[in-house]
PyMOL Python script that loads the backbone (N, CA, C, O; Angstrom):
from pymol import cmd

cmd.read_pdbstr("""\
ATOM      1  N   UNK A   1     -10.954  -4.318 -26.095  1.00  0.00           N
ATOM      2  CA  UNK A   1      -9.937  -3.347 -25.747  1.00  0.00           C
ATOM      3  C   UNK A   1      -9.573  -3.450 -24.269  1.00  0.00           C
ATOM      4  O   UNK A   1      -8.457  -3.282 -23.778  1.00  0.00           O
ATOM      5  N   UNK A   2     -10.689  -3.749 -23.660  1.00  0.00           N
ATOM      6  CA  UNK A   2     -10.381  -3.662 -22.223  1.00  0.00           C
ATOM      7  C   UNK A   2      -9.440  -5.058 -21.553  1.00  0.00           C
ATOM      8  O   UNK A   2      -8.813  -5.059 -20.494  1.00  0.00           O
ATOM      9  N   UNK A   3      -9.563  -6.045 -22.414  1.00  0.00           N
ATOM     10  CA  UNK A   3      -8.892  -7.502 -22.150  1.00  0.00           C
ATOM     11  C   UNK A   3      -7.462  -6.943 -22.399  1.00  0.00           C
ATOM     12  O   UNK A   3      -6.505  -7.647 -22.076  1.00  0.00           O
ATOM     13  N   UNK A   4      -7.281  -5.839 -22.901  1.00  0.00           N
ATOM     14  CA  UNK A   4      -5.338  -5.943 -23.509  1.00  0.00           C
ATOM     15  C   UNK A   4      -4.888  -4.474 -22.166  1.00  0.00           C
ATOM     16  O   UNK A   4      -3.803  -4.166 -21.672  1.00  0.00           O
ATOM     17  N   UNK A   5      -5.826  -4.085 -22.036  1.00  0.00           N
ATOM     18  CA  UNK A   5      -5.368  -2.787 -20.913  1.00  0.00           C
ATOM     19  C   UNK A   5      -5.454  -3.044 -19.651  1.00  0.00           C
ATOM     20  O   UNK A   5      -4.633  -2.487 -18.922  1.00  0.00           O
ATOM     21  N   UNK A   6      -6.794  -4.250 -18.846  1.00  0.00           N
ATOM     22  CA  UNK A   6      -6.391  -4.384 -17.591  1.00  0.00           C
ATOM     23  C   UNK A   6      -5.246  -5.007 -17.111  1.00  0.00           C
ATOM     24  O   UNK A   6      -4.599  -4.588 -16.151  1.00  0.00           O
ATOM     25  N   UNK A   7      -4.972  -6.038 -17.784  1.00  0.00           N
ATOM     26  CA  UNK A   7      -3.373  -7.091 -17.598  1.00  0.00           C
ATOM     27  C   UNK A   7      -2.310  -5.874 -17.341  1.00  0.00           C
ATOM     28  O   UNK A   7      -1.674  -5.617 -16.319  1.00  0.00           O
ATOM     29  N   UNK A   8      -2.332  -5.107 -18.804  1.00  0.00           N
ATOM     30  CA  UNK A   8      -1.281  -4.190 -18.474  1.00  0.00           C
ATOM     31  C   UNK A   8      -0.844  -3.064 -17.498  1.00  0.00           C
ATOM     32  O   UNK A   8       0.255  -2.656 -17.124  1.00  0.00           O
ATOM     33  N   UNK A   9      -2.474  -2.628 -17.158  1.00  0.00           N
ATOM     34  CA  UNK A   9      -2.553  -1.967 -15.652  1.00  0.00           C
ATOM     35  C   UNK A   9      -2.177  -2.439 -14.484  1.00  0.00           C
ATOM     36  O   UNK A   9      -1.503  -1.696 -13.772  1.00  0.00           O
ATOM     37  N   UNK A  10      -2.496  -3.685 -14.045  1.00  0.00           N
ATOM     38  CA  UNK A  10      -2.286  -4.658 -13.212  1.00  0.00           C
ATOM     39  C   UNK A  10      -0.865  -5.028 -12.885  1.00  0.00           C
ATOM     40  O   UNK A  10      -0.471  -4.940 -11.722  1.00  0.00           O
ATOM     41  N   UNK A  11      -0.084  -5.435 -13.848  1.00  0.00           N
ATOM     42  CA  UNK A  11       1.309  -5.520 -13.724  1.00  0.00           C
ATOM     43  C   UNK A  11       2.023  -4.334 -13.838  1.00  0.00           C
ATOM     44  O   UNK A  11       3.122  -4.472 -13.301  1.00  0.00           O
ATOM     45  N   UNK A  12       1.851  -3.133 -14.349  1.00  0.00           N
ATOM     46  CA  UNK A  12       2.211  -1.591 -14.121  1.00  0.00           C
ATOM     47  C   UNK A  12       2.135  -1.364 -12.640  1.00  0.00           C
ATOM     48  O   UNK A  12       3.048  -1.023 -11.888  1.00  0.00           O
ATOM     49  N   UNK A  13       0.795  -1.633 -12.340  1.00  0.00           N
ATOM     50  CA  UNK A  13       1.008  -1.344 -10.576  1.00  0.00           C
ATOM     51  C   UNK A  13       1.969  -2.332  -9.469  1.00  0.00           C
ATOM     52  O   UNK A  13       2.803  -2.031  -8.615  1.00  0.00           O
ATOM     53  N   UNK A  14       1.476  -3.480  -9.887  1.00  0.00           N
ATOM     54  CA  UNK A  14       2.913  -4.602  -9.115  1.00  0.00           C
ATOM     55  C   UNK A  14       3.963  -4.026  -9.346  1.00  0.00           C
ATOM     56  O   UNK A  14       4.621  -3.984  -8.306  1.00  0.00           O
ATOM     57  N   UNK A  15       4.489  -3.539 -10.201  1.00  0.00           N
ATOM     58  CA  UNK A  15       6.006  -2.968 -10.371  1.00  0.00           C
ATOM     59  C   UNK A  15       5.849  -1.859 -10.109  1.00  0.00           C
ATOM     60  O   UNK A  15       6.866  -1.267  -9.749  1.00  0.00           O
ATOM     61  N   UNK A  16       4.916  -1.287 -10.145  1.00  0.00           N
ATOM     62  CA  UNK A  16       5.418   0.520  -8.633  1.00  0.00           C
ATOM     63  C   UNK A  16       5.534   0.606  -7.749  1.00  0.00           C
ATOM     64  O   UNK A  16       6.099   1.497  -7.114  1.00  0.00           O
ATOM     65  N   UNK A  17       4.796  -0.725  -7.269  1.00  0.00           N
ATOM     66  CA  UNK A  17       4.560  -1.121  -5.270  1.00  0.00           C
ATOM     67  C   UNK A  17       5.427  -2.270  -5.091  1.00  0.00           C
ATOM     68  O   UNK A  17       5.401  -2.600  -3.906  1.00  0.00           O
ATOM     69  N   UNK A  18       5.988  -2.821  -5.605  1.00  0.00           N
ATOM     70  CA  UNK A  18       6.616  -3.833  -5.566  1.00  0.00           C
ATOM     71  C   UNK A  18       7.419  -3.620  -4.140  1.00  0.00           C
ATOM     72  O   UNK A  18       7.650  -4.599  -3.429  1.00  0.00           O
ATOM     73  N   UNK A  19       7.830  -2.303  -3.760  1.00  0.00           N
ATOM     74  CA  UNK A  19       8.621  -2.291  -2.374  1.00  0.00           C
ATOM     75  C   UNK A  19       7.474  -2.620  -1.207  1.00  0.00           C
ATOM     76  O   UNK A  19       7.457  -3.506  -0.353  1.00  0.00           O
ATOM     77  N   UNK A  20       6.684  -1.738  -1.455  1.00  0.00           N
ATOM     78  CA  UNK A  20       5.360  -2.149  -0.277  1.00  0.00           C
ATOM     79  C   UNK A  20       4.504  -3.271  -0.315  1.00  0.00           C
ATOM     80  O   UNK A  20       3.732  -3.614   0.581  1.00  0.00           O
ATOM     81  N   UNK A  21       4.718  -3.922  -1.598  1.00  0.00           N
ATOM     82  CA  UNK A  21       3.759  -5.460  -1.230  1.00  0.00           C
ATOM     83  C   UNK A  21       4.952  -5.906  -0.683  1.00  0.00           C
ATOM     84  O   UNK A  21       4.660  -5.915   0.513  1.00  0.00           O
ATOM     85  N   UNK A  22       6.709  -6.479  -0.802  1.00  0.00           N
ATOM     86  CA  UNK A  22       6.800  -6.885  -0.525  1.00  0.00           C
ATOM     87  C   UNK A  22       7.093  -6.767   0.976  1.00  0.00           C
ATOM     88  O   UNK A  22       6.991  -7.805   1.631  1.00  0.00           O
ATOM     89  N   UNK A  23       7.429  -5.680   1.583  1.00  0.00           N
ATOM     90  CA  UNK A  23       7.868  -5.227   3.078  1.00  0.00           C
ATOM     91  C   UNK A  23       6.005  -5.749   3.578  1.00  0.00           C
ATOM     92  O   UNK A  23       5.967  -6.702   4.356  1.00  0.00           O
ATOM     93  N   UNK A  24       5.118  -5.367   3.302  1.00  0.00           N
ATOM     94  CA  UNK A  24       3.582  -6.002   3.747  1.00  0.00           C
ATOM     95  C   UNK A  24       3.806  -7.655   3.904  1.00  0.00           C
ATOM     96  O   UNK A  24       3.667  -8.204   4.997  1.00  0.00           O
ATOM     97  N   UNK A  25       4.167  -8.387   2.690  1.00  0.00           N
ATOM     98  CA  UNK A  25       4.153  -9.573   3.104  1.00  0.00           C
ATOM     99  C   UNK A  25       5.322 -10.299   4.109  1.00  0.00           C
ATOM    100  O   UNK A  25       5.308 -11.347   4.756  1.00  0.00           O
ATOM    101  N   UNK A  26       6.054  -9.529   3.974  1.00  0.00           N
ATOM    102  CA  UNK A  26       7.342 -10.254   4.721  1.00  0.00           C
ATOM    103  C   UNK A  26       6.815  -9.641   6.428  1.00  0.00           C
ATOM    104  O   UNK A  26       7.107 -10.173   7.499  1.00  0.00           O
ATOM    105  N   UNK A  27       6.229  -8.760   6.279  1.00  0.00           N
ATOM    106  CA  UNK A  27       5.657  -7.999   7.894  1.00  0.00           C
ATOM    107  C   UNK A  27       4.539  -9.534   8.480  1.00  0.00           C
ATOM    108  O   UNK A  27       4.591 -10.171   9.532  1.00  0.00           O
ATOM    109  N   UNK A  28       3.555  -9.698   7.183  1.00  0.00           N
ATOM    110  CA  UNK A  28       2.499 -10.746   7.732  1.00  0.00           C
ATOM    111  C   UNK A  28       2.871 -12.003   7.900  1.00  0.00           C
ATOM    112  O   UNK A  28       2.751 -12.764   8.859  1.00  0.00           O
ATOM    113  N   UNK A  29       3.326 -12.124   6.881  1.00  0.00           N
ATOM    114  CA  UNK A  29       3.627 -13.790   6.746  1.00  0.00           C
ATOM    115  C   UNK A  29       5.231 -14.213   7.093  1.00  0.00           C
ATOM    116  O   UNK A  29       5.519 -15.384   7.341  1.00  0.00           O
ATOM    117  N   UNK A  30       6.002 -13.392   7.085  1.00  0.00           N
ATOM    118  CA  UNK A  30       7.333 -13.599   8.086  1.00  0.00           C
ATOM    119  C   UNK A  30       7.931 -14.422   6.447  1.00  0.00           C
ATOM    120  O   UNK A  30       8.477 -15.511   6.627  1.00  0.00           O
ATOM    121  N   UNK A  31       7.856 -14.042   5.292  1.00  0.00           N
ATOM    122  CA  UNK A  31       8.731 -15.069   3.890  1.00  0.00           C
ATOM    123  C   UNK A  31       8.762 -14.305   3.361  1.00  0.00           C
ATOM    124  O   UNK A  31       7.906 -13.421   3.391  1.00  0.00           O
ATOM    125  N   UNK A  32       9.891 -14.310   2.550  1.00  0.00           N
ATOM    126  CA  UNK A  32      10.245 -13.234   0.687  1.00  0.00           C
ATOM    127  C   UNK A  32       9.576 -14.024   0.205  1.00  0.00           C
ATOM    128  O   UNK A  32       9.302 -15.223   0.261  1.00  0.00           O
ATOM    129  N   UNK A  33       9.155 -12.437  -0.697  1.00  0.00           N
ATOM    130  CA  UNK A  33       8.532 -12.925  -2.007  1.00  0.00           C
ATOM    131  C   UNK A  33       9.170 -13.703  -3.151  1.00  0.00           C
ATOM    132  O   UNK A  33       8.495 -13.986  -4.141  1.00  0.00           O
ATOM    133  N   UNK A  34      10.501 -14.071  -3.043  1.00  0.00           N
ATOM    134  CA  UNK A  34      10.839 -14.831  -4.207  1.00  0.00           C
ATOM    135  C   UNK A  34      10.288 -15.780  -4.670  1.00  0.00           C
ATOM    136  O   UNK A  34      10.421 -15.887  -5.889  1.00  0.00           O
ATOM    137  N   UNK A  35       9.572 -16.705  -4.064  1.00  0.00           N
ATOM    138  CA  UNK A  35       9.153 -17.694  -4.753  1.00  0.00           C
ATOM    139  C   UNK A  35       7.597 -17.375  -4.927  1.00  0.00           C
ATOM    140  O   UNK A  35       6.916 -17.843  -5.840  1.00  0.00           O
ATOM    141  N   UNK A  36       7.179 -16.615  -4.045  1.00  0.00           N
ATOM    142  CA  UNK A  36       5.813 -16.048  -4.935  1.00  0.00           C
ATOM    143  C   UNK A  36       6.146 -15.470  -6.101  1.00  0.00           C
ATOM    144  O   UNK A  36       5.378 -15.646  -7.047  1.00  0.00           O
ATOM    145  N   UNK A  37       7.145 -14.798  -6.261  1.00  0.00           N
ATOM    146  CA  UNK A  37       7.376 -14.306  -7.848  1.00  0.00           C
ATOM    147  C   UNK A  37       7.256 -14.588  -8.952  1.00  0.00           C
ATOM    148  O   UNK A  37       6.853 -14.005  -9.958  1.00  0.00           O
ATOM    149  N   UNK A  38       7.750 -15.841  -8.658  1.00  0.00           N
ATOM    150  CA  UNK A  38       8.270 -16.899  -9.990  1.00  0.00           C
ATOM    151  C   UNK A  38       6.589 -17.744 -10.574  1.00  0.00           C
ATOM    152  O   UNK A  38       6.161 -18.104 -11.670  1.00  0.00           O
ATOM    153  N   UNK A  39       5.983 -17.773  -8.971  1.00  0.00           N
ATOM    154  CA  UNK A  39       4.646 -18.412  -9.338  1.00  0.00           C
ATOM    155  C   UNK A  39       3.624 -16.831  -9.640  1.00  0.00           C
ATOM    156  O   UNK A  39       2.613 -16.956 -10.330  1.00  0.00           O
ATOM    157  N   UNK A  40       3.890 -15.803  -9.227  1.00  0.00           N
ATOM    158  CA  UNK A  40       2.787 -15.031  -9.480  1.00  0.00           C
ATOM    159  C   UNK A  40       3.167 -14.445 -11.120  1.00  0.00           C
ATOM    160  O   UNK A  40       2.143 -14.151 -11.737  1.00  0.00           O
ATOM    161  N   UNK A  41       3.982 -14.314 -11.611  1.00  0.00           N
ATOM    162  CA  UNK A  41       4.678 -14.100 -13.180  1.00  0.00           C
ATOM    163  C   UNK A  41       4.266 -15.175 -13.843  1.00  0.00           C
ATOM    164  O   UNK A  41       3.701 -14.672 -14.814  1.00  0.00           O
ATOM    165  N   UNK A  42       4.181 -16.316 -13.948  1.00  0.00           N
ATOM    166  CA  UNK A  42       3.305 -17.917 -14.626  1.00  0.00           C
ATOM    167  C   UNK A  42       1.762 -17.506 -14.416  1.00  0.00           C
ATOM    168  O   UNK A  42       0.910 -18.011 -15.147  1.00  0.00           O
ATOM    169  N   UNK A  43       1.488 -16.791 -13.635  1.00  0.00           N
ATOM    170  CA  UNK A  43       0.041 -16.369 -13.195  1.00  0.00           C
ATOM    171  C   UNK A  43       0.088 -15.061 -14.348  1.00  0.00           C
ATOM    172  O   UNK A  43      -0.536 -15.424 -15.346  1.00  0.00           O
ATOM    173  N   UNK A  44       0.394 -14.277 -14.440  1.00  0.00           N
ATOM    174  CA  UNK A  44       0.163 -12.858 -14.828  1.00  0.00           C
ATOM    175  C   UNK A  44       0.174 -13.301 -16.521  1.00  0.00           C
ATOM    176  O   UNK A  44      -0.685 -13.012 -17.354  1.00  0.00           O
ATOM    177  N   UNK A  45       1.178 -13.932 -16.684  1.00  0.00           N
ATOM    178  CA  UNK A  45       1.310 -14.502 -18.516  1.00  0.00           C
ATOM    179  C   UNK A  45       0.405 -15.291 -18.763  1.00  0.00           C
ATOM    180  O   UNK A  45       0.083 -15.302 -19.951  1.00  0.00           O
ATOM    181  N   UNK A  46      -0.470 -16.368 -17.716  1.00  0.00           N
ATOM    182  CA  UNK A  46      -1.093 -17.318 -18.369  1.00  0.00           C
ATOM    183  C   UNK A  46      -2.538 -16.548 -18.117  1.00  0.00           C
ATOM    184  O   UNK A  46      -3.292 -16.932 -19.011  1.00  0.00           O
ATOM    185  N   UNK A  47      -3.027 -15.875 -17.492  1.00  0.00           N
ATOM    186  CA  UNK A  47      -4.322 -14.752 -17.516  1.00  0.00           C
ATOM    187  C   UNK A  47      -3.962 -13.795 -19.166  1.00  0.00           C
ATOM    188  O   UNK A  47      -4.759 -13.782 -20.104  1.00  0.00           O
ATOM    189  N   UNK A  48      -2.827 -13.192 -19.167  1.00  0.00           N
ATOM    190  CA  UNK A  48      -2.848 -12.365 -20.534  1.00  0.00           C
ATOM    191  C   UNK A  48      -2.912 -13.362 -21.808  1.00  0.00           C
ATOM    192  O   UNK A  48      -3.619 -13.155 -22.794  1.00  0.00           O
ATOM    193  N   UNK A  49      -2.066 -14.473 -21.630  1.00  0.00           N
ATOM    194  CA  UNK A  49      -2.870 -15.466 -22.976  1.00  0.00           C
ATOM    195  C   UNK A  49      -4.106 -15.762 -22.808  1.00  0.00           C
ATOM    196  O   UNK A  49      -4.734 -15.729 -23.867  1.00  0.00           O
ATOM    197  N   UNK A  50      -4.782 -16.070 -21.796  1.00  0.00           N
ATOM    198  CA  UNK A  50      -6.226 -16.196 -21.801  1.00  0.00           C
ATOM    199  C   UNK A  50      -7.152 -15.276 -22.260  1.00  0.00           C
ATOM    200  O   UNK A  50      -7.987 -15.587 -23.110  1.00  0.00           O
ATOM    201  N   UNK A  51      -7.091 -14.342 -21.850  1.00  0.00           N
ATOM    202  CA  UNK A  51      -7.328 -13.056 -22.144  1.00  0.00           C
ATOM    203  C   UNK A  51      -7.308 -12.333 -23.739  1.00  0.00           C
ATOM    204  O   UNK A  51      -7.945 -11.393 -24.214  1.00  0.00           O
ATOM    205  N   UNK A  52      -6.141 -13.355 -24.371  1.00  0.00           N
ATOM    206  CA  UNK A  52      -5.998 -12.147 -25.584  1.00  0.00           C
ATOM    207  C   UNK A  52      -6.967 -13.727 -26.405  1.00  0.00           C
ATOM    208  O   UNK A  52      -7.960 -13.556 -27.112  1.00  0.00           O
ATOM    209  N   UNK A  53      -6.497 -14.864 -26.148  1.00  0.00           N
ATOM    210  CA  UNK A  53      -7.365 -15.896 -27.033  1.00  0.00           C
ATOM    211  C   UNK A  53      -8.931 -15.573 -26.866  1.00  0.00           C
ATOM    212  O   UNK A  53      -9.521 -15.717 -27.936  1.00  0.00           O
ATOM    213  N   UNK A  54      -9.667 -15.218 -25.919  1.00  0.00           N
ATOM    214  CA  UNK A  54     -11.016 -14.971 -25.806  1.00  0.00           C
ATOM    215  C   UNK A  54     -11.273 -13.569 -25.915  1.00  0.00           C
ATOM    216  O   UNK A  54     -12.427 -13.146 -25.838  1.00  0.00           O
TER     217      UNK A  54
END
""", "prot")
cmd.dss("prot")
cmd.show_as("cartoon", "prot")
cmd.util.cbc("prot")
cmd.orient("prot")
């Protein structure tokens, strides 16, 4: 039960803060998040297939 609820917690919170991670990273690291996006979303789907196969 807990493999199908943390994923979904996890990406629930990225999308509430989504204004403050990204104003944090663009403060530290001086880059938009766009292209972390695209790679952290390939990240978030390929942990929840992992996750639901085991």
């Amino acid at each position: 039960m807990i493999k199908y609820i943390l994923p979904a917690i996890i990406i629930l919170l990225i999308i509430l803060f989504w204004e403050k991670i990204n104003e944090y990273f663009y403060k530290r690291f001086n880059i938009k998040l766009n292209y972390i996006v695209v790679s952290s979303i390939i990240v978030a789907i390929t942990v929840i297939l992992l996750l639901l196969n085991y």
